[in-house]
C-alpha positions, 0 to 999 in steps of 0.5 A: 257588568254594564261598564264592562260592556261598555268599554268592550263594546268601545273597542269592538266598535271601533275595531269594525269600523276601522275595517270598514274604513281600511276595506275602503281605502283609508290606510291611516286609520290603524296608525292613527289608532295605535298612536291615539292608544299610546297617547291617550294612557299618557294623558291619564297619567299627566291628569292624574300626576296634575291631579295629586296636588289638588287633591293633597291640597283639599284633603288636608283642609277637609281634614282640619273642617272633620277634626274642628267639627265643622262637618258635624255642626253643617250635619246637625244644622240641616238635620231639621229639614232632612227628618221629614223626608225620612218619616219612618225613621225614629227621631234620635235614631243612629240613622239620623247622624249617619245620613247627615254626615253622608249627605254633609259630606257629599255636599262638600264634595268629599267623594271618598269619605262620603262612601263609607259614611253612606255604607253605615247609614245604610246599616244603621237603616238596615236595623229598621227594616222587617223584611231584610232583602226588600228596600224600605222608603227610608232606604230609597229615600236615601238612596235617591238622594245620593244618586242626586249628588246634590253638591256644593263644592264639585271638588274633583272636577275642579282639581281635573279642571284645574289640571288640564289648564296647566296641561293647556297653558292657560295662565290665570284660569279660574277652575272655580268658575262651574261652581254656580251652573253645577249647584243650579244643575245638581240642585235641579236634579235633587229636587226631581229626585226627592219629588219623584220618591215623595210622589210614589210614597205619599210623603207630605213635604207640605211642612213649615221647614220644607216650605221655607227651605223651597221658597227660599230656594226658588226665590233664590233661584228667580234673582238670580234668573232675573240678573243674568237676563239683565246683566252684561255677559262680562259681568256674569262670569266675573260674579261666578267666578268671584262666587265660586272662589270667594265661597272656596276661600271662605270656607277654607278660612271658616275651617282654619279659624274653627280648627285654631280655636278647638286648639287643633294643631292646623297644620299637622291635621292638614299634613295628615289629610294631605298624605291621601291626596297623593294615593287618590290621585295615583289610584283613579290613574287605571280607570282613567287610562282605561276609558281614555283609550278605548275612547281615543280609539272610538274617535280615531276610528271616526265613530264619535264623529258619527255619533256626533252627526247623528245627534247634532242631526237629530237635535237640528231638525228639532231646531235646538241649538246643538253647541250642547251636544259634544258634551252630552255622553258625558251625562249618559255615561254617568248614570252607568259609570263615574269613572267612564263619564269622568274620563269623557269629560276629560276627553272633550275638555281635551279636544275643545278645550278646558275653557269652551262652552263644550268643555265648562258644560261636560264639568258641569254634567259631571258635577250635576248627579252620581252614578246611578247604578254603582250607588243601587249596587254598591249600597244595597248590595252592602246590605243585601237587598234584592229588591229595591222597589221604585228606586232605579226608576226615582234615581233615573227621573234625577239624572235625566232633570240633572242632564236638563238643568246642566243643559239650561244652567250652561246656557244661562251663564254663557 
């Protein structure tokens, strides 16, 4: 519904103000709409197309990591740190595996299988809950988390990133090189998240494994902090380009190696991922043509151009430096629809540019949190939950610090 709203209200606006523009004398502005119509549905269908190999290629890599059990070790592996967020949740409990391996697979970036993998666990929660239509803390726990979108590998925006170089003619572009802005800025929005849930139901993260796991974190976090203050900007984007693609090519080895030595056929496992990249690409492909038209016709109505000034205005007489604003809808886009904000963050990588600050910056906030009200509605409503108690609240606390480190994370690698 609130997406619905949205692109209609995308539309009307823009018919309006085109009037208004038309009554004053400017009799371009219906040409150049019809033509920003027709060329902003090719765009999304050379996106999409650019899209299909990328995404045929992590498929099928990421099908080789499920079949060598990569994906389960990882769960498994952070199964220590997760329990105690989850206190009411019984150790041994289906539940347990089936949120690990939700939360594996989103930090790995994998969209697609993370869904169903989050559905079931929230099945498997469901059979704990004595009063079926009320949320329970586990279940907004859960929920919060996977609003949070904490990610280590921002696959998709990588491959959309990777398409619209090619589509540029940037030769030698490093799409990889978001990878350390985005973990900062999503790692940034999971923390707010999971404090904001651990506040409102007394939950006592004053444990040994969630306090080493914090201080190494943070600690992290402070080295790092401290060489960008010292390092040459010539330097800082060739480390996070070298760590964005060193950590990619790492893990495809791990997987390979780990596949070849279960005695797993690597390449037919690979072929078989692969198939869907294809269908995934094609499927994104009406969304994307939806929301990049009613957003050409936004911006050739001169709207956006409005909405920037107004903005820009605002954040100027604050006296912040508002190079971050073009990019800014993107986050508040999000929190309402994956797909509109994923079809703005193509629009500015399309008008700066894929390699400018705007453009790094709107991949960065399309990486940093997910769709807030898809994931309340489509997770609860599998369930049949009506009231979900303090999670919109919790999950918007997450989007709003995951827009802020974004923000800052951008600056920082500037």
């Amino acid at each position: 519904m609130a997406l619905n709203v949205v692109w209609l209200g995308f539309f009307l606006i823009s018919f309006c103000a085109a009037c208004v523009r038309v009554a004053q004398g400017d009799l371009a502005v219906f040409p150049a709409m019809l033509s920003s119509l027709f060329d902003s549905a090719r765009t999304a269908f050379e996106i999409a197309l650019g899209l299909a190999g990328v995404m045929s290629l992590w498929l099928g890599i990421m099908r080789i990591g499920e079949r060598a059990g990569v994906v389960d070790a990882f769960a498994r592996l952070v199964n220590p740190l997760l329990r105690h967020f989850f206190p009411g949740v019984p150790q041994g409990h289906p539940a347990q595996g089936a949120m690990m391996m939700n939360v594996s697979a989103n930090l790995l970036g994998l969209d697609n299988a993370a869904t169903p993998l989050g559905l079931n666990a929230m099945r498997e929660l469901q059979t704990l809950n004595r009063r079926p239509d009320v949320a329970t803390d586990a279940q907004i726990m859960f929920i919060v988390l996977n609003s949070a979108g904490l990610t280590l590998i921002p696959t998709s925006v990588i491959a959309i990133r990777q398409a619209i170089a090619v589509k540029q003619g940037l030769v030698g572009f490093n799409a990889a090189d978001i990878f350390l802005p985005t973990l900062l800025a999503t790692g940034g929005a999971c923390l707010a998240g999971l404090l904001a849930v651990a506040w409102v139901q007394r939950i006592n993260l004053l444990r040994p494994a969630v306090l080493i796991t914090f201080g190494l974190v943070i600690g992290l976090l402070g080295a790092m902090f401290a060489w960008l203050q010292h390092a040459p900007p010539e330097q800082v984007g060739t480390v996070t380009a070298l760590a964005g693609a060193g950590f990619i090519l790492s893990l495809i080895t791990l997987f390979l190696i780990c596949g070849a030595l279960r005695r797993i056929n690597v390449y037919e496992a690979f072929i078989d991922g692969a198939k869907e990249g294809f269908g995934v690409a094609v499927q994104i492909i009406p969304y994307l043509v939806a929301i990049l038209i009613a957003i050409g016709l936004f911006r050739a109505a001169g709207c956006m151009d409005v909405l920037m000034s107004w903005l820009m205005h605002g954040f100027a007489m604050l006296g912040v430096n508002t190079d971050f604003v073009p990019a800014l809808p993107v986050g508040l886009m999000k929190i309402l629809s994956g797909a509109g904000a994923r079809g703005l963050m193509v629009d500015v990588m399309t008008t700066y540019g894929v390699d400018s600050f705007q453009g790094r910056l709107a991949a960065i906030i399309q990486g940093s949190t997910e769709t807030t009200f898809y994931v309340l509605a489509v997770y609860f409503g599998s369930i049949n939950v009506r009231n979900t108690r303090h999670a919109l609240g919790c999950a918007l606390v997450a989007d709003a610090a995951g827009i802020v480190c974004a923000v800052g994370a951008a600056y920082l690698f500037r």
